[in-house]
PQR file of N, CA, C, O and H, with PARSE charges and radii, in Angstrom:
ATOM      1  N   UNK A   1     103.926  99.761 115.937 -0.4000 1.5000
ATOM      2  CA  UNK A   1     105.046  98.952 116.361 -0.0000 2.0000
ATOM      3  C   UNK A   1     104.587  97.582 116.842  0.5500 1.7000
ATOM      4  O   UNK A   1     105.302  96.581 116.785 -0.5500 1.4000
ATOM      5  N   UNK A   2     103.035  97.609 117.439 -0.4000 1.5000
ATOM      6  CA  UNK A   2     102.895  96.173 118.098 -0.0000 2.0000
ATOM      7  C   UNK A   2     102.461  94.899 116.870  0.5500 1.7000
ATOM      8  O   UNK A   2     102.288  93.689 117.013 -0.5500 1.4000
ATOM      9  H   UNK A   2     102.454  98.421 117.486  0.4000 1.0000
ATOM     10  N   UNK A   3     102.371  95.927 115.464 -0.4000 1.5000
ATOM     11  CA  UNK A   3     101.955  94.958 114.591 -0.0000 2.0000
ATOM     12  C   UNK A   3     102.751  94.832 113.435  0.5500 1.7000
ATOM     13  O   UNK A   3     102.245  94.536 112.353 -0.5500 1.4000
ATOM     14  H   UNK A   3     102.511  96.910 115.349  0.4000 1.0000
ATOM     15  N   UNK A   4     103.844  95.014 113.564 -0.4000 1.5000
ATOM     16  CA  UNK A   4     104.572  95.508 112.808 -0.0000 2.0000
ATOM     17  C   UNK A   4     105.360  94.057 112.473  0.5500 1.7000
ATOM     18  O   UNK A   4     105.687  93.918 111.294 -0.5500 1.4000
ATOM     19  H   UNK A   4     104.256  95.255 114.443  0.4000 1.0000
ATOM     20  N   UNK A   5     105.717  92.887 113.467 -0.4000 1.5000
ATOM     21  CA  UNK A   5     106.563  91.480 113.191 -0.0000 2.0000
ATOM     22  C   UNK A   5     104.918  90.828 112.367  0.5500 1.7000
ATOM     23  O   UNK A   5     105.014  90.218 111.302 -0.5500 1.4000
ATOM     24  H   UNK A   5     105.451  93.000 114.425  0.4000 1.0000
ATOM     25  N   UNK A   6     104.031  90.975 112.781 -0.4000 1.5000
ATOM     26  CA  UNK A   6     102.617  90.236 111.460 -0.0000 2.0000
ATOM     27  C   UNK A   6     102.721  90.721 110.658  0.5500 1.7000
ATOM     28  O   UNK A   6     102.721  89.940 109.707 -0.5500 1.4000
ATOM     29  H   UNK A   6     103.953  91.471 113.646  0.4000 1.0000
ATOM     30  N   UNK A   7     102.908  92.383 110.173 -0.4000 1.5000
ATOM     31  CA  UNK A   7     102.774  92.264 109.039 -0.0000 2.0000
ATOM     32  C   UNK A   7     103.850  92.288 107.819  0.5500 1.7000
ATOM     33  O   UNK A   7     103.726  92.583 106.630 -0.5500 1.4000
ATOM     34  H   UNK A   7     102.908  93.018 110.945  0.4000 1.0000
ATOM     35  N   UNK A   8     105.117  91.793 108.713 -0.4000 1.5000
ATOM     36  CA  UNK A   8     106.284  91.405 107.561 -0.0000 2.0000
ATOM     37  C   UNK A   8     106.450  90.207 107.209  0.5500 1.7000
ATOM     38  O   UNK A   8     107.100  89.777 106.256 -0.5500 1.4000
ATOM     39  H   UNK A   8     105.218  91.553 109.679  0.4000 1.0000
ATOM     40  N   UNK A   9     105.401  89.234 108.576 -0.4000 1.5000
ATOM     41  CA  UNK A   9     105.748  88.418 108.183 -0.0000 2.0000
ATOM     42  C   UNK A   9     104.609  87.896 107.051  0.5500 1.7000
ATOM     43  O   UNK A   9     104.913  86.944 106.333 -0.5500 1.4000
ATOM     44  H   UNK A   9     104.873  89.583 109.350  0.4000 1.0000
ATOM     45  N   UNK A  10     103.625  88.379 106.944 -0.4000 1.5000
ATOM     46  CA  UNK A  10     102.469  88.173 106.328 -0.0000 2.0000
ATOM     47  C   UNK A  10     102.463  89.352 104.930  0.5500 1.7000
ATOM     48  O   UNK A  10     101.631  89.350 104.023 -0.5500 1.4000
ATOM     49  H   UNK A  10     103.378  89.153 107.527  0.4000 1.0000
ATOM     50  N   UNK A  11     103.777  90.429 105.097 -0.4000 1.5000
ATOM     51  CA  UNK A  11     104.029  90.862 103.582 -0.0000 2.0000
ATOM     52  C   UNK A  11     103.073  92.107 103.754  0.5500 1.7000
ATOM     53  O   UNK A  11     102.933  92.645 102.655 -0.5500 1.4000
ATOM     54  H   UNK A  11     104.453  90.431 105.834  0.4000 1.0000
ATOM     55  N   UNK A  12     102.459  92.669 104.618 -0.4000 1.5000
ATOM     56  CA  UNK A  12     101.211  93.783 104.662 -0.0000 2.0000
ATOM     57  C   UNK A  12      99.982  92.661 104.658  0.5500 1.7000
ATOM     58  O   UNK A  12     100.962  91.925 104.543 -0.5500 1.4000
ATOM     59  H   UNK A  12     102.573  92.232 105.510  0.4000 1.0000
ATOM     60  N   UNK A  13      99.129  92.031 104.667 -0.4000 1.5000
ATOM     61  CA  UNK A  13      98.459  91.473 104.621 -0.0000 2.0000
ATOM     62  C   UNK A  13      97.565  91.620 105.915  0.5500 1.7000
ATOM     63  O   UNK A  13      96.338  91.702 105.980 -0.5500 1.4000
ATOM     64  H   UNK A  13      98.333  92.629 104.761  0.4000 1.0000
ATOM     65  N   UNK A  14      98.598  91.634 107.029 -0.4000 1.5000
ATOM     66  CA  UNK A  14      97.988  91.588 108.139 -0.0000 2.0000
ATOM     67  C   UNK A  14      96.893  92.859 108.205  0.5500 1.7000
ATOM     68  O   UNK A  14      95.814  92.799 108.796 -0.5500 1.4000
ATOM     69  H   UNK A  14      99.594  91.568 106.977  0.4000 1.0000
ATOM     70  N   UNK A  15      97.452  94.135 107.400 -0.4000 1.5000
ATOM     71  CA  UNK A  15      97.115  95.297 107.847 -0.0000 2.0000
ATOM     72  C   UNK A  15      95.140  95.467 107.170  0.5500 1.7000
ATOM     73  O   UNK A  15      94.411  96.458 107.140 -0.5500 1.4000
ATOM     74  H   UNK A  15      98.328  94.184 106.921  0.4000 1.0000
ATOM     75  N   UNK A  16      94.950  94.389 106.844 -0.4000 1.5000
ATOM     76  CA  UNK A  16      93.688  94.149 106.439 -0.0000 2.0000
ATOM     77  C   UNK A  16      93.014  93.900 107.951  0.5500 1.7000
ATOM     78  O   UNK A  16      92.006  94.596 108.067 -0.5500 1.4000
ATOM     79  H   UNK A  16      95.542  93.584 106.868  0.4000 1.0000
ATOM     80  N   UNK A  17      93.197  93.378 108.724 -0.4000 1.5000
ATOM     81  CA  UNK A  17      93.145  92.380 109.678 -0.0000 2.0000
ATOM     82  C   UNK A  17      93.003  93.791 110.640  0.5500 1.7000
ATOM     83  O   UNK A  17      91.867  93.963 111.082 -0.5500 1.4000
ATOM     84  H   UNK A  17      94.017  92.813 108.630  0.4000 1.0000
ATOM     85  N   UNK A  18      93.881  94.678 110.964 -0.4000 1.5000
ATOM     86  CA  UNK A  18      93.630  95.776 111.835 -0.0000 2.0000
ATOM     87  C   UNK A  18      92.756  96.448 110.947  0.5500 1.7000
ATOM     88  O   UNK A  18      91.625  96.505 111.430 -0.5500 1.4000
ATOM     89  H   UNK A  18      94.804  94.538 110.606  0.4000 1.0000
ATOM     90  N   UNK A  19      92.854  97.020 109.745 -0.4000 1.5000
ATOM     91  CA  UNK A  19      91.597  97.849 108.940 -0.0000 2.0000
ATOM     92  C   UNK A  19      89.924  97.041 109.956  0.5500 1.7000
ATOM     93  O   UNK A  19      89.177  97.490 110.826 -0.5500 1.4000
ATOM     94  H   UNK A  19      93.772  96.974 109.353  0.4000 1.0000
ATOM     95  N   UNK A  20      90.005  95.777 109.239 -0.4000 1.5000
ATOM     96  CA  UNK A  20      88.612  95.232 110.306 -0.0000 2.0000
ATOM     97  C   UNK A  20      88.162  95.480 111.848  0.5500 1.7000
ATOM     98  O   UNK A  20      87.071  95.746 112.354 -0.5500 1.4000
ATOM     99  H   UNK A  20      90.612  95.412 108.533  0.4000 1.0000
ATOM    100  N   UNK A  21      89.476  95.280 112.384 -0.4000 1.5000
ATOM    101  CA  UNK A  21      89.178  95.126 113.979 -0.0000 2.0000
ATOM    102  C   UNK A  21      88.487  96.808 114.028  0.5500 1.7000
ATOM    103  O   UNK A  21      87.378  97.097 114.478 -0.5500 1.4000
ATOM    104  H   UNK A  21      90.361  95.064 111.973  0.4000 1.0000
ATOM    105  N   UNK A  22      89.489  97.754 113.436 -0.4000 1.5000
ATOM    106  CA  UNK A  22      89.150  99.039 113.123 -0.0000 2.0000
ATOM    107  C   UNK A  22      87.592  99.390 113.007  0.5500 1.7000
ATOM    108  O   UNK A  22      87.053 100.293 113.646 -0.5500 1.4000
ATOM    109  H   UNK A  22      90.390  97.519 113.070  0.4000 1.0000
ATOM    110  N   UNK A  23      86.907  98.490 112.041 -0.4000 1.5000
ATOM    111  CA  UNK A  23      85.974  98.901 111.223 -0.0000 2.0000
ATOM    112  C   UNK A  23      84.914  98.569 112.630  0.5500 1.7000
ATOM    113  O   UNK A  23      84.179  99.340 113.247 -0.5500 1.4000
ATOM    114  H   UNK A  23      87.345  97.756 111.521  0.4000 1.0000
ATOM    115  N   UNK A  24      85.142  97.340 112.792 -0.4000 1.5000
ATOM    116  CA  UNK A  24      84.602  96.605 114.363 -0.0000 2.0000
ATOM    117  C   UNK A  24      84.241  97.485 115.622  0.5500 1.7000
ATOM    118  O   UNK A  24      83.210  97.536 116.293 -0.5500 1.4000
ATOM    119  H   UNK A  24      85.739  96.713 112.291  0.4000 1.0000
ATOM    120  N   UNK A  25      85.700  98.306 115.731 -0.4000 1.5000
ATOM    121  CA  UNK A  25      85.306  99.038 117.233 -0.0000 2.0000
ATOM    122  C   UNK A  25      84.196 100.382 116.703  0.5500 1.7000
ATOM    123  O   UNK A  25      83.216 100.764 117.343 -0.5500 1.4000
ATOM    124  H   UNK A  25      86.537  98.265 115.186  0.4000 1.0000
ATOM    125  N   UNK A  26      84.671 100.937 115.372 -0.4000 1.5000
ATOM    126  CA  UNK A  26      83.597 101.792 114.821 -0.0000 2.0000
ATOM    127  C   UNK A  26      82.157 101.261 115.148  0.5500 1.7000
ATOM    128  O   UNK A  26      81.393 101.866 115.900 -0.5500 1.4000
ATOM    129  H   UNK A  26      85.467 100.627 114.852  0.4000 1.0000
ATOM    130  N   UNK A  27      81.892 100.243 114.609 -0.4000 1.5000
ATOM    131  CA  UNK A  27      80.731  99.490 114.922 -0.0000 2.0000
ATOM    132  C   UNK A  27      79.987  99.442 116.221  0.5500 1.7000
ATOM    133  O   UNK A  27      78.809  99.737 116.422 -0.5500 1.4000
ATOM    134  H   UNK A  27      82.512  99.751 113.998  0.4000 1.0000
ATOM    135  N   UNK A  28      80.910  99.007 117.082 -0.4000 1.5000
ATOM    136  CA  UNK A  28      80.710  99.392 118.184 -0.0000 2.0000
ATOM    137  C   UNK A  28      80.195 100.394 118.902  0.5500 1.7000
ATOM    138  O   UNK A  28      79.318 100.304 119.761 -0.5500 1.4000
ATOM    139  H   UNK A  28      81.867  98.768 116.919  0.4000 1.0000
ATOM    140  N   UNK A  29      81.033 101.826 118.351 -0.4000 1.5000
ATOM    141  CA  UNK A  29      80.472 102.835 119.477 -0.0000 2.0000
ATOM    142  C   UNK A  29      79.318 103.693 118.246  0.5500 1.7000
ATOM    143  O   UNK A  29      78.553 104.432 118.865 -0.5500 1.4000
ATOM    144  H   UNK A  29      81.745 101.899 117.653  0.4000 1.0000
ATOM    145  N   UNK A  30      79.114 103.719 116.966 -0.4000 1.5000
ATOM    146  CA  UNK A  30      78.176 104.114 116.176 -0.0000 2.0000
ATOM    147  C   UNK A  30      76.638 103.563 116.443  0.5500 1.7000
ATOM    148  O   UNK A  30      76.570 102.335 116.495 -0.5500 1.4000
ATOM    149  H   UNK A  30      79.736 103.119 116.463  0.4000 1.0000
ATOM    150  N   UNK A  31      75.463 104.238 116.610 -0.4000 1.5000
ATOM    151  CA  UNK A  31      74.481 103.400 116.598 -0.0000 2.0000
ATOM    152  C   UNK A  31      73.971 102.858 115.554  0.5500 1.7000
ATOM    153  O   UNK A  31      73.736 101.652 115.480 -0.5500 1.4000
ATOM    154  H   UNK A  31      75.518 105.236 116.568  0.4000 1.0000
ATOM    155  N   UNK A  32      73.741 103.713 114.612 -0.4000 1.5000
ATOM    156  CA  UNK A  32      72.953 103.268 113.719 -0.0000 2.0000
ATOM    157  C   UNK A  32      73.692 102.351 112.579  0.5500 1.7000
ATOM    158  O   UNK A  32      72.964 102.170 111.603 -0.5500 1.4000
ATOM    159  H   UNK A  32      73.933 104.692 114.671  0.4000 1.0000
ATOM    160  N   UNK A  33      74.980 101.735 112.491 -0.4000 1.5000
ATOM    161  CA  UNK A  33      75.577 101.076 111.416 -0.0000 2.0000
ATOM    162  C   UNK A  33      75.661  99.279 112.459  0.5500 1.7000
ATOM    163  O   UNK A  33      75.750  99.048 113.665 -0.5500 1.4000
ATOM    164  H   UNK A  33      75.572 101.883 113.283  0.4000 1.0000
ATOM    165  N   UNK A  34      75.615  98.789 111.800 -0.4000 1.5000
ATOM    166  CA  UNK A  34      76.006  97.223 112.367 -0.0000 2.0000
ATOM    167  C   UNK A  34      76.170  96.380 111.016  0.5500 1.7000
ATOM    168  O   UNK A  34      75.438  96.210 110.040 -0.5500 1.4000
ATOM    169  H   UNK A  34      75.542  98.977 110.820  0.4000 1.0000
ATOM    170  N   UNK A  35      77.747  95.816 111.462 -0.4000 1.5000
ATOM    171  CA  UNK A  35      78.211  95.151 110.049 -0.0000 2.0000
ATOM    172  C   UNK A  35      78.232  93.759 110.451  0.5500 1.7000
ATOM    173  O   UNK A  35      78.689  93.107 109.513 -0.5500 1.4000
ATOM    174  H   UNK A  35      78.341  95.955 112.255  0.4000 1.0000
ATOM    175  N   UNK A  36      77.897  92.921 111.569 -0.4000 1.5000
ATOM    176  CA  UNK A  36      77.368  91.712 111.304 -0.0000 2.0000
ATOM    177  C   UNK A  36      78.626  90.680 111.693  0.5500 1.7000
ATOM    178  O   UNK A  36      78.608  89.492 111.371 -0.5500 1.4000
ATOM    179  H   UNK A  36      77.525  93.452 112.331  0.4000 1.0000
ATOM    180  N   UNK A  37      79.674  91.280 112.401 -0.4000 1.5000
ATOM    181  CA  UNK A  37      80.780  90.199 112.308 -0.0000 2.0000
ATOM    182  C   UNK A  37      82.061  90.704 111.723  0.5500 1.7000
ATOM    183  O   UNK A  37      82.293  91.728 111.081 -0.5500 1.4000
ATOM    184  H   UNK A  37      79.689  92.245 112.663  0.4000 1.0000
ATOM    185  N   UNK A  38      82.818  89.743 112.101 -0.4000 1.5000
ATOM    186  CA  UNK A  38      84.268  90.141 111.240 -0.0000 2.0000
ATOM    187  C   UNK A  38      84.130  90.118 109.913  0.5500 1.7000
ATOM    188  O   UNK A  38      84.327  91.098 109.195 -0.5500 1.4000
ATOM    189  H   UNK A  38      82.630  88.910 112.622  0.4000 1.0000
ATOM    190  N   UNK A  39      83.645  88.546 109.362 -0.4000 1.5000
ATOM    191  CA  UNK A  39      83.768  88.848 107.969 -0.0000 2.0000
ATOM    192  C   UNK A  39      83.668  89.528 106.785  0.5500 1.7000
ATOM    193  O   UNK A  39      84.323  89.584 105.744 -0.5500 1.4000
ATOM    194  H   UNK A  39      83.485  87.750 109.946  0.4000 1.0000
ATOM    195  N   UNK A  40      82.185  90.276 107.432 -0.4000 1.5000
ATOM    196  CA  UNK A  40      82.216  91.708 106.879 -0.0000 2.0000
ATOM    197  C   UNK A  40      82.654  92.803 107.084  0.5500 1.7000
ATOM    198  O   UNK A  40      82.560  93.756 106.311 -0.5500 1.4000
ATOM    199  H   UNK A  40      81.652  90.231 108.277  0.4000 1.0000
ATOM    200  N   UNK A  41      83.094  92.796 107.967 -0.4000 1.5000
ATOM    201  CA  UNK A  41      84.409  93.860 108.409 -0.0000 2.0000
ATOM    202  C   UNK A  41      85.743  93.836 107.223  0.5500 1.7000
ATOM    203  O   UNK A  41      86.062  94.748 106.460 -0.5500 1.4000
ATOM    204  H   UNK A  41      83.170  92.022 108.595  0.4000 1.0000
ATOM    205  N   UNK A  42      86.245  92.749 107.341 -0.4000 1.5000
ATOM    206  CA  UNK A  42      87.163  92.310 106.370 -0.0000 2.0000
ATOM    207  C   UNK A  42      86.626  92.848 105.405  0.5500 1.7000
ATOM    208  O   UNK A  42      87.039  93.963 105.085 -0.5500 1.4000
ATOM    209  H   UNK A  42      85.986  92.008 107.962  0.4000 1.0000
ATOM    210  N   UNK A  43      85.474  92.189 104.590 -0.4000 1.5000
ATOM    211  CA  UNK A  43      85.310  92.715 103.134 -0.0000 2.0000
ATOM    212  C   UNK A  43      84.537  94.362 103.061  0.5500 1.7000
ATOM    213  O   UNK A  43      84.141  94.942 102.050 -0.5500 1.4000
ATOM    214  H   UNK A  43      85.139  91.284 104.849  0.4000 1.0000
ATOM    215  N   UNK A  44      84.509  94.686 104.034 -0.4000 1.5000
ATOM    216  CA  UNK A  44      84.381  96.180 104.228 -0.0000 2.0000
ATOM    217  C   UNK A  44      86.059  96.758 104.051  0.5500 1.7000
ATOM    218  O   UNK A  44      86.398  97.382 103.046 -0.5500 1.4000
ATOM    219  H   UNK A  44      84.831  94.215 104.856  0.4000 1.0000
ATOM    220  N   UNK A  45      86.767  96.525 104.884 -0.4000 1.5000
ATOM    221  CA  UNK A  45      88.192  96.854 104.858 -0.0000 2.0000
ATOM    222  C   UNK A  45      88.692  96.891 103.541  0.5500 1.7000
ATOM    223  O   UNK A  45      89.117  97.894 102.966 -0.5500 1.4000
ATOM    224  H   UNK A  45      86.492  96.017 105.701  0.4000 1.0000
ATOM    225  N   UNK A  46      88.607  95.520 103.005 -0.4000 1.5000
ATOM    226  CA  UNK A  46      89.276  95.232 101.291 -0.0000 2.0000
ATOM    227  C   UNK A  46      88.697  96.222 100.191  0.5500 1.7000
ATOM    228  O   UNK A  46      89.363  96.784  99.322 -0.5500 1.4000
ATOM    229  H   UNK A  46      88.263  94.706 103.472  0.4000 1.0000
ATOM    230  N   UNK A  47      87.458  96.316 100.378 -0.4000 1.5000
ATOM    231  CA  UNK A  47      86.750  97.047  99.735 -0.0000 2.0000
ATOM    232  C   UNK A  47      86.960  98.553  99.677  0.5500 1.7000
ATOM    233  O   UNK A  47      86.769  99.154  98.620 -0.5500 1.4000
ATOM    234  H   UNK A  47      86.917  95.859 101.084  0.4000 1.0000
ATOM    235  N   UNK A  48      87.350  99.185 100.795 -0.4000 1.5000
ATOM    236  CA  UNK A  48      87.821 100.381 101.407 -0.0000 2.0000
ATOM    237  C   UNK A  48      88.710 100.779 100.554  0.5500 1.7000
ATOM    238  O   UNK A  48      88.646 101.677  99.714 -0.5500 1.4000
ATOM    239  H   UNK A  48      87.505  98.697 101.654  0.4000 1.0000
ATOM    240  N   UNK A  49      90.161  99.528 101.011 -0.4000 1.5000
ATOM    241  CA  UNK A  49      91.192  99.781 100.228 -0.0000 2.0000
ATOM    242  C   UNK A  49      91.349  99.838  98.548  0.5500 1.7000
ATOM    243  O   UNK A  49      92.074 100.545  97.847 -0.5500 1.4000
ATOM    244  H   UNK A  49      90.213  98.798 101.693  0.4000 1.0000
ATOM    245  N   UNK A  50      90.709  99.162  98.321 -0.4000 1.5000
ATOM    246  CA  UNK A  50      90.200  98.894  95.941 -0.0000 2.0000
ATOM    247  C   UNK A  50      90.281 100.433  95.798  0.5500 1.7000
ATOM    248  O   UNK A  50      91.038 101.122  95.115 -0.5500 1.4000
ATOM    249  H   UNK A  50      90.120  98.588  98.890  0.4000 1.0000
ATOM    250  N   UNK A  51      88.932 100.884  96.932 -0.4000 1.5000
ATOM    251  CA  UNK A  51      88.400 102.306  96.467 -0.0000 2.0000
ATOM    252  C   UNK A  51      89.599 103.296  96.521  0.5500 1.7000
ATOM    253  O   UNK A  51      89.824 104.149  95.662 -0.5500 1.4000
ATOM    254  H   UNK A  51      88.317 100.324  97.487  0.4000 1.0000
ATOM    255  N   UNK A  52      90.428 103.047  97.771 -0.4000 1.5000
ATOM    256  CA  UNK A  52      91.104 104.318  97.955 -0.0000 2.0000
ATOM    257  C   UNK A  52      92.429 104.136  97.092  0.5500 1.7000
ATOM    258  O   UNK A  52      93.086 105.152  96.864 -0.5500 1.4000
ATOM    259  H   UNK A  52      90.245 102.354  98.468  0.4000 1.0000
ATOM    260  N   UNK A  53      92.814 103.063  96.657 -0.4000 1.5000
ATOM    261  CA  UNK A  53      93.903 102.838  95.512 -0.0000 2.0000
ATOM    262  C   UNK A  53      93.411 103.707  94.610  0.5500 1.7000
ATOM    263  O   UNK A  53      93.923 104.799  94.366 -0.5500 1.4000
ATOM    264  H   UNK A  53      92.281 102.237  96.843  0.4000 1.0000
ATOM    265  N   UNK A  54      92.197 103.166  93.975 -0.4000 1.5000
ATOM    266  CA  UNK A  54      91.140 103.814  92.645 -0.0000 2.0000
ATOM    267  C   UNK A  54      91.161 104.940  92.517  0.5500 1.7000
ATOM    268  O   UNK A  54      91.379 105.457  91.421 -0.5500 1.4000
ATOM    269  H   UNK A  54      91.781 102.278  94.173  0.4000 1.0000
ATOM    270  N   UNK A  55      90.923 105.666  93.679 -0.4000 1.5000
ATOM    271  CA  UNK A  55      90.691 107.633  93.577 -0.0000 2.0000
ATOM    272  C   UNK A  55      92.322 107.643  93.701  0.5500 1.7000
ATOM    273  O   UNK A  55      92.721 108.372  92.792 -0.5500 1.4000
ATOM    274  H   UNK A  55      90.746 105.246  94.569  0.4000 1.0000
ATOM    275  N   UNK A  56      93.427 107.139  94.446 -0.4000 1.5000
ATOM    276  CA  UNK A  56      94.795 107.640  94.172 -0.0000 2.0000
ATOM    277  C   UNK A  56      95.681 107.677  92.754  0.5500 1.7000
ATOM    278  O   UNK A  56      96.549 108.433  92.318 -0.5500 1.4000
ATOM    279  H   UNK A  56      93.104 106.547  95.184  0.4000 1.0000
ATOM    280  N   UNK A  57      95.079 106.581  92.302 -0.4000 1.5000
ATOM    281  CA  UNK A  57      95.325 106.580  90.666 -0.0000 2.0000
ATOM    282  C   UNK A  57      94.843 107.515  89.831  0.5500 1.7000
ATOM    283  O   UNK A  57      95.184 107.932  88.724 -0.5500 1.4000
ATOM    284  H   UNK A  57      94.373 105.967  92.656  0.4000 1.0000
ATOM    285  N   UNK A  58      93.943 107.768  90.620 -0.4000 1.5000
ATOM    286  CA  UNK A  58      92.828 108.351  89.535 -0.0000 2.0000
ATOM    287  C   UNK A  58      93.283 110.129  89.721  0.5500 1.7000
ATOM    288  O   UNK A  58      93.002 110.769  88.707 -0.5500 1.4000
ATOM    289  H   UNK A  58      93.666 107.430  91.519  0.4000 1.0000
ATOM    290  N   UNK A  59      93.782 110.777  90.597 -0.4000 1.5000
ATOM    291  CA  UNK A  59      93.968 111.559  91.045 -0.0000 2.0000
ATOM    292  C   UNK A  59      95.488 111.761  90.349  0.5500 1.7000
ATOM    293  O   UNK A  59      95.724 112.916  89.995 -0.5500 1.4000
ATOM    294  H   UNK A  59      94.010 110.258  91.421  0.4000 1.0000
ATOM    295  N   UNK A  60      96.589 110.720  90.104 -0.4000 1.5000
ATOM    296  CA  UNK A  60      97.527 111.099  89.822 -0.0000 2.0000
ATOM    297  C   UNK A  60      97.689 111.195  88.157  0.5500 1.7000
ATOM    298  O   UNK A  60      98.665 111.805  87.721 -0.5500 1.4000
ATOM    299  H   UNK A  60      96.397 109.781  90.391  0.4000 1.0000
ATOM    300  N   UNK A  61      96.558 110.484  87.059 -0.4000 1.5000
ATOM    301  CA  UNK A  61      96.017 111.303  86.252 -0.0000 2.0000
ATOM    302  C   UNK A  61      95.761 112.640  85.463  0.5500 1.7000
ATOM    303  O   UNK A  61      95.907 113.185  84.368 -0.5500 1.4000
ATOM    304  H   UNK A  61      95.765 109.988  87.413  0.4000 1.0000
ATOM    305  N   UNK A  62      95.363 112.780  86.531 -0.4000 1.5000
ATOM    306  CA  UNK A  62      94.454 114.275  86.414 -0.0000 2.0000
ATOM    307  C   UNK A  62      95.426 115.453  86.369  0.5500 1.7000
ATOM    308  O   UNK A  62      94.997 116.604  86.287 -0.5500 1.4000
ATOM    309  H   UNK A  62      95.244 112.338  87.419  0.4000 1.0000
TER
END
């Protein structure tokens, strides 16, 4: 609900933006992973999402 006016107004877009912060606090409390910043957070996130479209397609296929 608290992100919900960004991401209509941004069309879903925003929800990239929490995927990162996401990926971030992971980062945080994991030791052994460190992703270096937001930006790779982001393209960790985007990347996430390609994949999990990919296996949902791929799954409805089958």
């Amino acid at each position: 609900m608290i992100t919900l006016p960004a991401s209509l107004l941004t069309l879903g877009l925003f929800s990239f933006i929490v995927n990162a912060w996401t990926i971030m606090i992971a980062d945080h409390f994991v030791t052994n992973i460190s992703m270096g910043g937001f930006l790779n957070s982001l393209l960790a996130a985007i990347i996430i999402v390609i994949f999990h479209n990919l296996l949902k397609d791929r799954n409805k296929i089958c």
